[in-house]
Every structure is written in structure tokens, then in C-alpha cells.
N, C-alpha and C positions, 0 to 999 in steps of 0.2 A: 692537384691540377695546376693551382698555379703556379707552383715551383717548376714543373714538367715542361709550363706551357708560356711563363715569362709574361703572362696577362693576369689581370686582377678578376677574379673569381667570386662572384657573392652566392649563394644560397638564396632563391626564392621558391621558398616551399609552398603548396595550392593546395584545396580540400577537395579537387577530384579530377578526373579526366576534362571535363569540358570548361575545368577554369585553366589546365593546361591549354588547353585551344586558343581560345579566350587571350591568354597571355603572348603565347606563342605571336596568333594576328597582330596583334597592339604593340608588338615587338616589348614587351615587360619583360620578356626572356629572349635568351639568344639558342638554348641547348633545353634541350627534354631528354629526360630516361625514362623510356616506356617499354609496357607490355609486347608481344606479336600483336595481339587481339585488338589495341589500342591503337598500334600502330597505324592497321590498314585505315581505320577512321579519321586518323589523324593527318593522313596521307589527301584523304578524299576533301578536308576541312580547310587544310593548312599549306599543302605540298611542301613539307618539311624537306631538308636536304639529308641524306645519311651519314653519320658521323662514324659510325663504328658500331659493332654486336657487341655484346658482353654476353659470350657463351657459358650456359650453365649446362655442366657434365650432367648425362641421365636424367634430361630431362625432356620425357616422355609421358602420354596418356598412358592406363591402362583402366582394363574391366576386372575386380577383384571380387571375389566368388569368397563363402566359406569351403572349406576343402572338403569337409565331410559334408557338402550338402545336396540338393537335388540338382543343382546346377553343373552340368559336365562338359558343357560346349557353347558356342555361341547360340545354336540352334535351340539348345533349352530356355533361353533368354526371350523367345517369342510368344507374345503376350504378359508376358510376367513383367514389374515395374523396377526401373535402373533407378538410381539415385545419381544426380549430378551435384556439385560443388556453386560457387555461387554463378548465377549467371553471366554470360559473356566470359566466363575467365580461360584462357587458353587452356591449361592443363587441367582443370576441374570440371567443363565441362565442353566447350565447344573440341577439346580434344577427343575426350574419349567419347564424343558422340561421333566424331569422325572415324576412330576404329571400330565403331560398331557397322559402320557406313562403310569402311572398307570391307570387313567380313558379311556386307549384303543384308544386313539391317538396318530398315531405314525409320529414322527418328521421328517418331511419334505414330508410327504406322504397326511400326513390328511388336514395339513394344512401348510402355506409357514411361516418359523420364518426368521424374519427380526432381524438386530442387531441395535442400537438405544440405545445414551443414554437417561439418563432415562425420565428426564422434557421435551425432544423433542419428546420420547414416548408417554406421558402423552398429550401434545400439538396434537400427531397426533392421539392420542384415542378421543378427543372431536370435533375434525375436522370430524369421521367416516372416519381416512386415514386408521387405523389397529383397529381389533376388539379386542384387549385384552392386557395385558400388564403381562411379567411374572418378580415376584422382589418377596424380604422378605417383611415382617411384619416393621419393621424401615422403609425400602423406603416407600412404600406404607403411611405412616403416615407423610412423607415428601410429598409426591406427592399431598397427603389430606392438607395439610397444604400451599402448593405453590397454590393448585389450590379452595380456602375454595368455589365458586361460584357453586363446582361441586362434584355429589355425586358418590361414588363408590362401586363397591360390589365383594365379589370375591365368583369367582365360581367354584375353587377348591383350597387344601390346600395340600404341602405334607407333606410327616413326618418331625420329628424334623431332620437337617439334623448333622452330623459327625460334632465334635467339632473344635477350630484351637487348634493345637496340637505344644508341643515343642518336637525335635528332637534332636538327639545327634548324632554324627560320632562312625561309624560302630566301629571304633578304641579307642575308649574315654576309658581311664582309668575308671579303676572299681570305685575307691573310690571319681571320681568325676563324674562319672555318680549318685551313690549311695547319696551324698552329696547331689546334685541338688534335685534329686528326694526328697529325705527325709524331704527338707527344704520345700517343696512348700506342701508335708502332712503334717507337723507338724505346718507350719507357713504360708499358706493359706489365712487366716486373711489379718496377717498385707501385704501379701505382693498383697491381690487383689487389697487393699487399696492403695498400692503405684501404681498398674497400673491405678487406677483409678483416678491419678492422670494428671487434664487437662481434656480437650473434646474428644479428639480422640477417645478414649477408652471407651467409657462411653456403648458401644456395651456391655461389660462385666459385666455389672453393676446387681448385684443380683446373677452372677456362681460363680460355682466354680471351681477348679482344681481335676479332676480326675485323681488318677493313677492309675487305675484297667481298662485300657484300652490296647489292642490290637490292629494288624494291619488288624483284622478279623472285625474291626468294622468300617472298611471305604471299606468293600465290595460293600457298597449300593453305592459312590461311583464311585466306578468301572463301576458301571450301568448305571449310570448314563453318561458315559464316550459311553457306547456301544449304549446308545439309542442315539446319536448326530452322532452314526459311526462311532466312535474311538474304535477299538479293541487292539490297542496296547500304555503301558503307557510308553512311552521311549521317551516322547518328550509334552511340554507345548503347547495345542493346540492354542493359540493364541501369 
């Protein structure tokens, strides 16, 4: 980035979302890279500026089933217990509670969701302890890969979901808000290239960086937020 961007760049790493708040306020930081899920909170907190998405290909909720098991539909899902991923996390659970909500299942009513990480999940879907398992497209290929003995199937999908987005304080200079932005349009390339550098990140691998995004485009989101029973975004629900 600094090369890109002709500004000097430092690293202020924080031990969780509310000391990014925290920081963000106090002006400590000038950019954040956050979750959807984070976002809308951080929006309600801080009124951050939008800097750019960092789109990750295939990345979607879904509800994973055993393939040979009693579960054949969404409808066999009511009353029997979902497993989610950690709380608040967009793809692990507030997502795929939202396609079970799309397909007319409403959470905690239809059926009981349980929190569970994810391989103890997987462990208590082949036991018949939970009949389903809600994660993205990468876990689930992980889950297929820890457990190669057992076959799976998923029996709903939701849409693609809201990008991880970078953020900027509500206060940021024009010509480094403009700067940032400018460099990740014009130099995209080299710089997905340098996040893709190491394993972590490898989630990225094939997006791009969008700057033609808005804060109207993490309303699904929000929805997401309401169908768990959270109506107000002023606080990180886990």
C-alpha cells in the first residue's frame, strides 16, 4: 500500500472488534478491514467512510446434511437441531440462518440452533446428535476433507453474501481517503497479489476489489441481524 499509495503506512493490529471501534473514534487508526457482520456495527458506532470491498469468490452460507441421512429437505429440518459456527460470524452463522429464513424457517422457532465449533459439528452430525450443519463453501470442503469416510450434501444455499470491506474514519482527510481508494482501482493487481501473500488469505484468491459499493449493500446483512432477533446494531453480538 505504500508503494501504491505514496503515504507511509504502519500496522496497528487490536485484539478484537470493539478496540477497532475504540481506535477508529480516537482517530488511532485512519483504515479498518472488517467483516459484513462487523461492518453494520461499526457503521452504527463510528460512521466509518467506505474505502473499497475485498471480494471473496464463493463465498456463501449453506445447510449441509449427511447425504445418506434422514434429512432430504428443508422441511425435514423442523424441529430437529442446526449447528452454527461462532456467533455473529457472517458465513457461519448469521448467514445460514438467513437461508434457512429464506426457505421459511424461522430461527429458533422451526427449529433449535445450536452454537458448535465447526469439526465437533461435523462429529455430532455423523453421531445423529444435530441434523445439519450451517458453514460457507471453504469449510464445508474442509469438513469433506477431515472427514473423506463420509458423504455430504447441502440442502440449501444462500446468496453470495456482502464483501470484507475496508473502512476509513468518518474524519480521514480527503486526499488520503482519495489516495487509498485510487490505488486499490488503479493497482488491484499487484496489490491482491501482495495480500495473497502466505496462507491466511488465500480466501481471496481469484476477487477483486470493488469500489462502487455502498452502505445500501450490506442491508442483507442487517437481515440477517433481525432474523437471529437482533434489531439494533450498536453492539457486537457475541
Amino acid at each position: 500500500m505504500e508503494e501504491a499509495t505514496g503515504l507511509e503506512i504502519e500496522l496497528y493490529p487490536v485484539a478484537s472488534r470493539t478496540t477497532a471501534v475504540e481506535a477508529l473514534n480516537s482517530a488511532q487508526v485512519d483504515l479498518v478491514l472488517t467483516g459484513p457482520a462487523e461492518y453494520v456495527v461499526m457503521k452504527e458506532l463510528s460512521q466509518p467512510k467506505i474505502v473499497v470491498a475485498w471480494q471473496r469468490p464463493d463465498y456463501f452460507a449453506q445447510i449441509a446434511v449427511l447425504a445418506d441421512g434422514p434429512i432430504r429437505s428443508i422441511e425435514d429440518l423442523k424441529g430437529k437441531k442446526v449447528a452454527f459456527g461462532s456467533v455473529g460470524s457472517t458465513s457461519q452463522h448469521l448467514g445460514p440462518a438467513q437461508a434457512l429464513a429464506d426457505f421459511g424457517l424461522k430461527y429458533g422457532l422451526d427449529y433449535e440452533p445450536v452454537i458448535i465449533s465447526r469439526n465437533v459439528a461435523a462429529e455430532a452430525l455423523t453421531r445423529g446428535d444435530i441434523a445439519a450443519i450451517g458453514l460457507n463453501f471453504g469449510h464445508l470442503a474442509s469438513v469433506r476433507e477431515a472427514f473423506p469416510d463420509k458423504a455430504f450434501a447441502v440442502i440449501a444455499r444462500g446468496r453470495d453474501l456482502p464483501n470484507d470491506i475496508l473502512v476509513a474514519r468518518k474524519d480521514i482527510p480527503d486526499d488520503v481517503f482519495n489516495a487509498v481508494r485510487d490505488a486499490f482501482a488503479a493497482k488491484g493487481n499487484e496489490l491482491m497479489q501482495a495480500v495473497l501473500t502466505g496462507e491466511d488469505n488465500q480466501k481471496f484468491k481469484g476477487g477483486f476489489f470493488l469500489t462502487d459499493v455502498t452502505d445500501s449493500d450490506y442491508d442483507y446483512v442487517r437481515s440477517m441481524y433481525r432474523t437471529i432477533g437482533v434489531e439494533t446494531f450498536t453492539d457486537f453480538v457475541n
